[in-house]
C-alpha positions as CSV (number, residue, x, y, z in Angstrom):
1,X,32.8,7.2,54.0
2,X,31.3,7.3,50.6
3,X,28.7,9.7,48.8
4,X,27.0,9.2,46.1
5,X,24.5,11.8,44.2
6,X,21.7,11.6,42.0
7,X,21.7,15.6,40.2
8,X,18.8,16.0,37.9
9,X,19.3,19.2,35.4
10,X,17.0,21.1,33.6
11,X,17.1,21.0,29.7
12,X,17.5,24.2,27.7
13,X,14.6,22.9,25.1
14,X,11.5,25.6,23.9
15,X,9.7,22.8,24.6
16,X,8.5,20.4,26.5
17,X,9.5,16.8,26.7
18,X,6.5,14.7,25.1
19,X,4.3,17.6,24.1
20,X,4.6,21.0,22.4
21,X,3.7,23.1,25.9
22,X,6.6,25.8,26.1
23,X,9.6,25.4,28.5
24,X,9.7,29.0,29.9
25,X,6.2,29.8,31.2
26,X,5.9,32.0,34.4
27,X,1.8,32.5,35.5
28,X,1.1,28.8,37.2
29,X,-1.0,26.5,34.9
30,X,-0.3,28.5,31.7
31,X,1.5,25.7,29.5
32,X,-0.2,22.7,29.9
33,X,-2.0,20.2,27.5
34,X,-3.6,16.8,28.0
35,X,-0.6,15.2,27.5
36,X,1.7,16.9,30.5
37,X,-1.3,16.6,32.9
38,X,-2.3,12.9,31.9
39,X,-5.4,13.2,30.6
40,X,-6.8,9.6,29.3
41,X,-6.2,9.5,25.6
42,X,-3.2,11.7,25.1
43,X,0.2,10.3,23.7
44,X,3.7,11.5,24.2
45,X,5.9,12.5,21.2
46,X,9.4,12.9,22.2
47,X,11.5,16.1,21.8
48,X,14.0,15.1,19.8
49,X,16.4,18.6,20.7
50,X,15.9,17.2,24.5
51,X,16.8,13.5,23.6
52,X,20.4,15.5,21.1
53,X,21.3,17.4,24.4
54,X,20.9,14.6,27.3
55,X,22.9,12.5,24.4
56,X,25.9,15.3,24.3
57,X,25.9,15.9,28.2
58,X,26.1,11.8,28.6
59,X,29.1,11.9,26.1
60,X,30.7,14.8,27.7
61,X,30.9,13.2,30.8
62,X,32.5,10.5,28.9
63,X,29.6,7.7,29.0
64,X,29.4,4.9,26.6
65,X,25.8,4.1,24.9
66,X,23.9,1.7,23.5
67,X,22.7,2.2,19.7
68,X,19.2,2.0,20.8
69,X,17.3,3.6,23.8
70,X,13.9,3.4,25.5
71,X,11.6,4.9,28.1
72,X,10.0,3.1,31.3
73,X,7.2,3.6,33.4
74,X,8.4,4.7,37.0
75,X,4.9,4.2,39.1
76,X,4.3,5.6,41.9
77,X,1.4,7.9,43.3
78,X,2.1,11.5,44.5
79,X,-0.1,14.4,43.7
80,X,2.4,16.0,41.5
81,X,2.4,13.3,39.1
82,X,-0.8,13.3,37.1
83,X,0.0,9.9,35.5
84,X,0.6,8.1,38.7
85,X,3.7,7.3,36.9
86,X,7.0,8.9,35.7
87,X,7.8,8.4,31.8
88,X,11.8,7.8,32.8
89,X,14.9,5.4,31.8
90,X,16.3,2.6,34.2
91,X,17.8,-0.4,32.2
92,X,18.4,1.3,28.6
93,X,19.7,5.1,30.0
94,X,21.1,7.3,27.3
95,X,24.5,7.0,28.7
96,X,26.3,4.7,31.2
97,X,29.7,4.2,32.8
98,X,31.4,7.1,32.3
99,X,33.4,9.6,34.8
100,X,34.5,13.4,35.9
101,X,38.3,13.9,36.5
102,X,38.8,15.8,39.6
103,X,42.8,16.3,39.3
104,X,44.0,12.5,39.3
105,X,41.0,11.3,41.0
106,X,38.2,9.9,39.3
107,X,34.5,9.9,40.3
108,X,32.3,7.6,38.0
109,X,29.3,8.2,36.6
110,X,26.5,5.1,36.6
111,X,24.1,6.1,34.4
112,X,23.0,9.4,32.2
113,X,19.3,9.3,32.0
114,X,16.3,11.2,30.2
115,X,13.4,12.0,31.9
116,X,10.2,14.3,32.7
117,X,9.4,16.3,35.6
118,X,6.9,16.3,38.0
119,X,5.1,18.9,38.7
120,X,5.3,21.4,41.5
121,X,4.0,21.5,44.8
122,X,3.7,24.8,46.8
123,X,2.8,24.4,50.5
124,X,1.2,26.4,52.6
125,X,-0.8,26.5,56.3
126,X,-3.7,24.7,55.6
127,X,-3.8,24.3,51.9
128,X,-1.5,22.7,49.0
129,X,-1.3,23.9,45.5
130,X,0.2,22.9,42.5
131,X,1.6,24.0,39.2
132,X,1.9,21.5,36.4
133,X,3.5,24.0,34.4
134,X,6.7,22.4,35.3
135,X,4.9,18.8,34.2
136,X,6.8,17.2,31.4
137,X,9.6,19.2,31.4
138,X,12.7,17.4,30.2
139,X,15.7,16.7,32.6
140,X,18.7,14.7,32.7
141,X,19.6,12.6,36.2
142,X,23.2,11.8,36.3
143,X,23.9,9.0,39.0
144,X,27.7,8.7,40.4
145,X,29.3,5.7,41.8
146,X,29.6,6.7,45.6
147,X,33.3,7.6,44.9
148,X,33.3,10.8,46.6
149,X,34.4,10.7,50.1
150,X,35.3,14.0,51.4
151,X,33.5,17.5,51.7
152,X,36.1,18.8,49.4
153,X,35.2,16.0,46.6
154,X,31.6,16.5,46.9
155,X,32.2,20.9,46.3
156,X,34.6,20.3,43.4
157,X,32.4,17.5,41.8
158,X,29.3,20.0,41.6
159,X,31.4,22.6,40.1
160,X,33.1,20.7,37.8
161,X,29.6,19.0,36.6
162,X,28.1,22.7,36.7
163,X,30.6,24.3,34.2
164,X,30.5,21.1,31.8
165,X,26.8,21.8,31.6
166,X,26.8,25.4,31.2
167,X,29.3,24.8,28.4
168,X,26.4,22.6,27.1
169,X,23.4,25.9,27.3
170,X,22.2,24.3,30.5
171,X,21.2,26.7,32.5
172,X,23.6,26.3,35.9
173,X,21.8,29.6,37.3
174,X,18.7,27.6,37.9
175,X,20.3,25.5,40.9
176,X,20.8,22.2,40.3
177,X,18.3,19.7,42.4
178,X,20.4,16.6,43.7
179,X,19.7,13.2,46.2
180,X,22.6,12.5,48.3
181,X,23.3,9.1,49.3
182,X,25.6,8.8,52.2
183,X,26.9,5.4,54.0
184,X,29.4,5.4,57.0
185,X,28.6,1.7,57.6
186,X,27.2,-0.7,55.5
187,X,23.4,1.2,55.4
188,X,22.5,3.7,53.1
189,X,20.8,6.7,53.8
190,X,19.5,9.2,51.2
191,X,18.5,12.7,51.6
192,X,16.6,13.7,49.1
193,X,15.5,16.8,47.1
194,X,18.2,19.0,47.5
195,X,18.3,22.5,45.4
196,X,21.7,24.6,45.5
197,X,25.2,23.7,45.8
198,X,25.5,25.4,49.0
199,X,22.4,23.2,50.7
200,X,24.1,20.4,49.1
201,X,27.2,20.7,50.9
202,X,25.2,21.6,54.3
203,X,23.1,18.2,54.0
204,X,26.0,16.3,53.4
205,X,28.0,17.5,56.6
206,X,25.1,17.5,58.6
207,X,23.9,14.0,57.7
208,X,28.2,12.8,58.3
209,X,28.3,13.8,61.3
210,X,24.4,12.8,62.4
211,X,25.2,9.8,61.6
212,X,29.0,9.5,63.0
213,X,27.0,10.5,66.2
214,X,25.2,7.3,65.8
215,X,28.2,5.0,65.2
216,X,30.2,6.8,68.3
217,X,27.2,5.7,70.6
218,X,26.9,2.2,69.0
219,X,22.8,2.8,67.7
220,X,22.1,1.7,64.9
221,X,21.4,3.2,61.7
222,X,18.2,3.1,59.7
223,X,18.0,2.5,56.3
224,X,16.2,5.5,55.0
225,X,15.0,8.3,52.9
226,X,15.5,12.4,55.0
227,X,14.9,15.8,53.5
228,X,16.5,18.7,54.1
229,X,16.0,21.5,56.5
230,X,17.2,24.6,55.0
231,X,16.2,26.8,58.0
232,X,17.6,24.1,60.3
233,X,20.7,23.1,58.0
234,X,19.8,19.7,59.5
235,X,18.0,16.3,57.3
236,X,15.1,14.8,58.9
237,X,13.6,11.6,58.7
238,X,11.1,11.3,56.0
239,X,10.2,8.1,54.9
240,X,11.3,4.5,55.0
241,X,13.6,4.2,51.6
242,X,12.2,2.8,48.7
243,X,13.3,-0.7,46.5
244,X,12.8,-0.7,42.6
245,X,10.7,-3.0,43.0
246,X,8.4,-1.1,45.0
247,X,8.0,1.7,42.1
248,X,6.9,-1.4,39.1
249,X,9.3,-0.4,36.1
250,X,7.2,-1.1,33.0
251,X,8.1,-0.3,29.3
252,X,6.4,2.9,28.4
253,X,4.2,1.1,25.2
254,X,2.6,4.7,24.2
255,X,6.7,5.5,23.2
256,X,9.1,2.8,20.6
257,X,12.6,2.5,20.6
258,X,15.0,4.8,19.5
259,X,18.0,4.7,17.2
260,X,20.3,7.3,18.8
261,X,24.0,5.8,16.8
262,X,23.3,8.9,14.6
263,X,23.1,11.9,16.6
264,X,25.8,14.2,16.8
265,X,27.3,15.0,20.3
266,X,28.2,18.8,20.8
267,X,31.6,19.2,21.5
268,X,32.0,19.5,25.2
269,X,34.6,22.2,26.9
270,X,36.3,21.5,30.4
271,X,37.2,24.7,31.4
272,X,39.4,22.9,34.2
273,X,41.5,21.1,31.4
274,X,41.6,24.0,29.5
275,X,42.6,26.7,32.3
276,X,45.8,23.9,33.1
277,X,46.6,24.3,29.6
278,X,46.9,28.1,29.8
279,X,48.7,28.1,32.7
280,X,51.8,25.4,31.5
281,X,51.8,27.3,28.4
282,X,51.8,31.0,29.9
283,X,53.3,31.0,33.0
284,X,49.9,32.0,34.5
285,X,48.1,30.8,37.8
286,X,45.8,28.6,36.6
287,X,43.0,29.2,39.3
288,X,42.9,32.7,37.9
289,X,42.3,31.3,34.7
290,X,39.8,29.5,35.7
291,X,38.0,31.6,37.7
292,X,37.8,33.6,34.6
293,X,36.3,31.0,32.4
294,X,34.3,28.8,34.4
295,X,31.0,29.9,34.3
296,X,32.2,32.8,31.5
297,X,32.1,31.9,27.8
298,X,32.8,35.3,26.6
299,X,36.0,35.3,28.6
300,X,36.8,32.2,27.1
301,X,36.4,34.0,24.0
302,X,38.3,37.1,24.2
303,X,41.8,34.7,25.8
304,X,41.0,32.8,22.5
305,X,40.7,35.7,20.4
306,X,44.2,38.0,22.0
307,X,46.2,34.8,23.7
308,X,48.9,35.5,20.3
309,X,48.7,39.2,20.4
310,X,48.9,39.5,23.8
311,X,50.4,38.7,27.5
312,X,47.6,36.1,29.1
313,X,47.8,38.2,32.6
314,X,47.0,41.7,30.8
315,X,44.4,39.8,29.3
316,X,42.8,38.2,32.2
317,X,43.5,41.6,34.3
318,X,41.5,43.7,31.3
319,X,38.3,41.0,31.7
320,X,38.6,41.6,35.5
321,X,38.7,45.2,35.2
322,X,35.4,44.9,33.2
323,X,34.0,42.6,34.7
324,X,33.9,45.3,37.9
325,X,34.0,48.6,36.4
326,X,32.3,48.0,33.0
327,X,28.9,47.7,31.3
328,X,30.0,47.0,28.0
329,X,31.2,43.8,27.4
330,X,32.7,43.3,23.7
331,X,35.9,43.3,21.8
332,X,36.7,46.4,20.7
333,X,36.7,47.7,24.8
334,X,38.6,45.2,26.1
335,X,41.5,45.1,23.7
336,X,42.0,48.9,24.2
337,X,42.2,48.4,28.2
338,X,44.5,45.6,27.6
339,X,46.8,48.0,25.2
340,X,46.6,50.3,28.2
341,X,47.3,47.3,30.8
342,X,50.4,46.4,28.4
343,X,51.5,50.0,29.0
344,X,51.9,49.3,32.5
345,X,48.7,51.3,33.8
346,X,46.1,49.8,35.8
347,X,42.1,52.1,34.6
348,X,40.2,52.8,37.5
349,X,36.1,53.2,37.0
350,X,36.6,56.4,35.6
351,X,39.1,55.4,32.9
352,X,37.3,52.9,32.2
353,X,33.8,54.4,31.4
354,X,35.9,57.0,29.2
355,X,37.4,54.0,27.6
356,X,33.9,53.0,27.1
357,X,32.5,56.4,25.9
358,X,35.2,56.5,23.3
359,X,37.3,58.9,24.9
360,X,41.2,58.8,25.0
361,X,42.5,58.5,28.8
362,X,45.9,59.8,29.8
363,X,48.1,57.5,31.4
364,X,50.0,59.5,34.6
365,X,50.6,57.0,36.7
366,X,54.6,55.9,37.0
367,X,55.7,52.9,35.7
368,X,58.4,51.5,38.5
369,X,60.9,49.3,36.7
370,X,60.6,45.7,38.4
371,X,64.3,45.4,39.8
372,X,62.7,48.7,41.7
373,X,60.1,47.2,42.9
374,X,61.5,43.8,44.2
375,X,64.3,45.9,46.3
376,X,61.5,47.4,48.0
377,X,59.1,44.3,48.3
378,X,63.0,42.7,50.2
379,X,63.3,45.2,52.1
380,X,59.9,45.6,53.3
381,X,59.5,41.6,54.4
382,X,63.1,41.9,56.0
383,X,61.3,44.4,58.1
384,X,58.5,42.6,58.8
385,X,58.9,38.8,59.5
386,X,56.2,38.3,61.7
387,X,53.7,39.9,59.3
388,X,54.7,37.3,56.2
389,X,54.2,34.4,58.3
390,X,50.9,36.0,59.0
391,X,50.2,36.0,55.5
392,X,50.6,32.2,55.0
393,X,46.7,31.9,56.5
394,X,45.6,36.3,56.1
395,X,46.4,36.8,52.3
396,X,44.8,40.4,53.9
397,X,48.3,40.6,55.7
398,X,50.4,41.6,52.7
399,X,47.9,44.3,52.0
400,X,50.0,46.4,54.4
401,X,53.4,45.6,52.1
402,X,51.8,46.2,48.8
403,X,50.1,49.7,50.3
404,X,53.2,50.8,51.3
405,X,55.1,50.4,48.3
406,X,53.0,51.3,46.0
407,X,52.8,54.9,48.0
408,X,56.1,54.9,48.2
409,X,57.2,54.7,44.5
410,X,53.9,55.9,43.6
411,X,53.3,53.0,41.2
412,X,49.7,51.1,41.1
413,X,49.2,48.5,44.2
414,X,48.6,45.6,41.4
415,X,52.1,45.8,39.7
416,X,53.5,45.2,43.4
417,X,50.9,42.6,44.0
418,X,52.1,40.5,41.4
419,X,55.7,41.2,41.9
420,X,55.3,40.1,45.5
421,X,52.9,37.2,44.3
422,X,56.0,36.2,41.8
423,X,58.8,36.5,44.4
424,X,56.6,34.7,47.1
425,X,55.8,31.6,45.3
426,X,59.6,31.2,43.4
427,X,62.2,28.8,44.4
428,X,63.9,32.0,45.7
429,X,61.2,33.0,48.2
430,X,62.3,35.0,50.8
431,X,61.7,34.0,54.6
């Protein structure tokens, strides 16, 4: 099996691509100008913040370029397309061979490319409209090799691409569109148009095991283009899939060439690489890390900011806290709930909004010394074999050991948590 994915991203520019219409308009057919609906006469004039970003996310994703780019003519005729043609890059893309490290596998990347968008076309019974507001706007499309080959590949890939661009001010919350193309055999098929990681992940297992169906009863399958079926979770046959050829890539005359061997990337972060960092050099699960820092550049911040003062796991225990009991999100708060943390007290909502407030919060609960603790998490799991094997697929299962204890001792339920989380997953674990 192999999958390969066409994402196209939004840019994070004020403006449009090729004309000074703004970015960010709401009301339909508000930002619009001859040149983003195609008027005869107008000229593009590229944005030269859009061409810096799609130049940074290429190098981030570790692409090599050529000094010079240009722009081509993608014709084709489609009612949200004004020109009858799509100002894009095919043979000079900002950025090509390059890759995403998932662990030790690597999924290449084909090409980087800058390019406009089409407009927007609203259905409904009996009528279409459209919004050329979203005309012109500048997006990258980042091609992969079709070296992903299992569900698992095709989830991380997304996330992994997703936090490398919100690193970059792309704006991740606005779901990603993407084509899948997927090949059990030697034919291709592409679905295309798909918006959210989730319906991403539903198209592709739909469209495996549609077309495993096929192979099993020895029918052939049809080179193609599908959509997706959100309400259905199912792709549907759309169209008959078309060549290059067939779309007559031209050089774009109206635009020149362009020196890019001087533009400056912005320094990417991989919040993957960095959360396996943290965790070799803190002793700290690293999928807590990076569930922390992700899609969070102000966490990233504050473990930057406290890593040498204090313990990583207060730290990312304090952001948690927060994170769920908090509106304020700065400094000054979080540093006094990790001085409480470091204390050995856990702040429930209340604390916390008094920590907030600027109140001082008394500290009642007992601190259980760890030996303490672990005699009573042994204990406990001797009594209950059944319910630790339980555990091994119903982390809910040790919910009932950590309960227990904690009443017991009266200490908080998250100090035996990670006591039970340490003695589970050492070389000592008990059975």
């Amino acid at each position: 099996m192999k999958i390969g994915l066409e994402v196209h991203a939004g840019l994070p520019t004020k403006t449009k691509l090729f004309c000074r219409c703004t970015n960010h308009s709401k009301e339909p057919n508000t930002a619009i100008c001859p040149t983003c609906t195609g008027m005869p006469g107008s000229k593009p004039v590229l944005n030269n913040s859009a061409l810096k970003i799609a130049f940074s996310i290429s190098k981030a994703l570790n692409c090599s370029s050529s000094k010079t780019i240009y722009f081509e003519r993608k014709v084709y005729f489609y009612p949200d397309l004004p020109k009858s043609f799509q100002i894009t890059q095919k043979e000079c893309p900002i950025g090509s061979n390059g890759f995403i490290l998932l662990g030790d596998k690597k999924i290449r990347i084909r090409r980087v490319q800058l390019e406009e968008d089409p407009a927007k076309i609203l259905r409904e019974d009996g009528y279409t409209l459209i919004d050329y507001n979203r005309s012109g706007r500048p997006l990258v499309e980042i091609v992969t090799e079709p070296d992903i080959q299992t569900e698992e590949d095709l989830r991380m890939f997304i996330t992994e691409l997703k936090s490398i661009l919100y690193y970059l001010d792309v704006d991740v919350e606005q779901e990603i569109k993407a084509d899948l193309n997927i090949s059990l055999s030697e034919i291709r098929v592409e679905v295309k148009n798909i918006t959210g990681t989730k319906n991403i992940i539903d198209a592709a297992r739909y469209e495996i095991q549609r077309q495993e169906k096929l192979i099993n009863e020895n029918i052939p399958i049809e080179k193609e283009t599908r959509s997706y079926n959100e309400a259905k979770m199912a792709t549907i046959s759309s169209r008959e899939k078309e060549s290059d050829e067939e779309y007559g890539f031209i050089f774009d005359s109206d635009l020149t060439v362009y020196d890019i061997s001087k533009i400056k990337a912005i320094k990417p972060i991989y919040a993957s690489s960095m959360a396996k960092e943290y965790s070799q050099k803190y002793g700290v699960n690293e999928s807590q890390i990076l569930e922390a820092i992700q899609f969070n550049k102000n966490s990233l911040g504050f473990i930057e900011r406290f890593e040498k003062n204090y313990k990583l796991k207060n730290i990312l225990n304090s952001i948690s806290l927060l994170q769920r009991y908090g509106s304020k999100n700065d400094v000054e708060t979080l540093e006094k709930v990790i001085k409480i943390i470091e204390q050995g007290h856990y702040p429930d909502q209340k604390d916390i909004q008094a920590i907030e407030s600027g109140k001082e919060i008394t500290i009642n609960i007992k601190v259980a010394n760890t030996q303490e603790i672990d005699k009573e998490i042994r204990s406990m799991i001797d009594g209950n074999k059944n319910l630790l094997k339980e555990s091994a697929t119903n982390k809910k299962a040790l919910n009932f050991i950590i309960g227990n204890i904690a009443k017991k001792l009266k200490v908080n339920p998250r100090l035996v948590s990670e006591r039970l989380e340490s003695l589970l997953s050492s070389e000592h674990k008990v059975q």
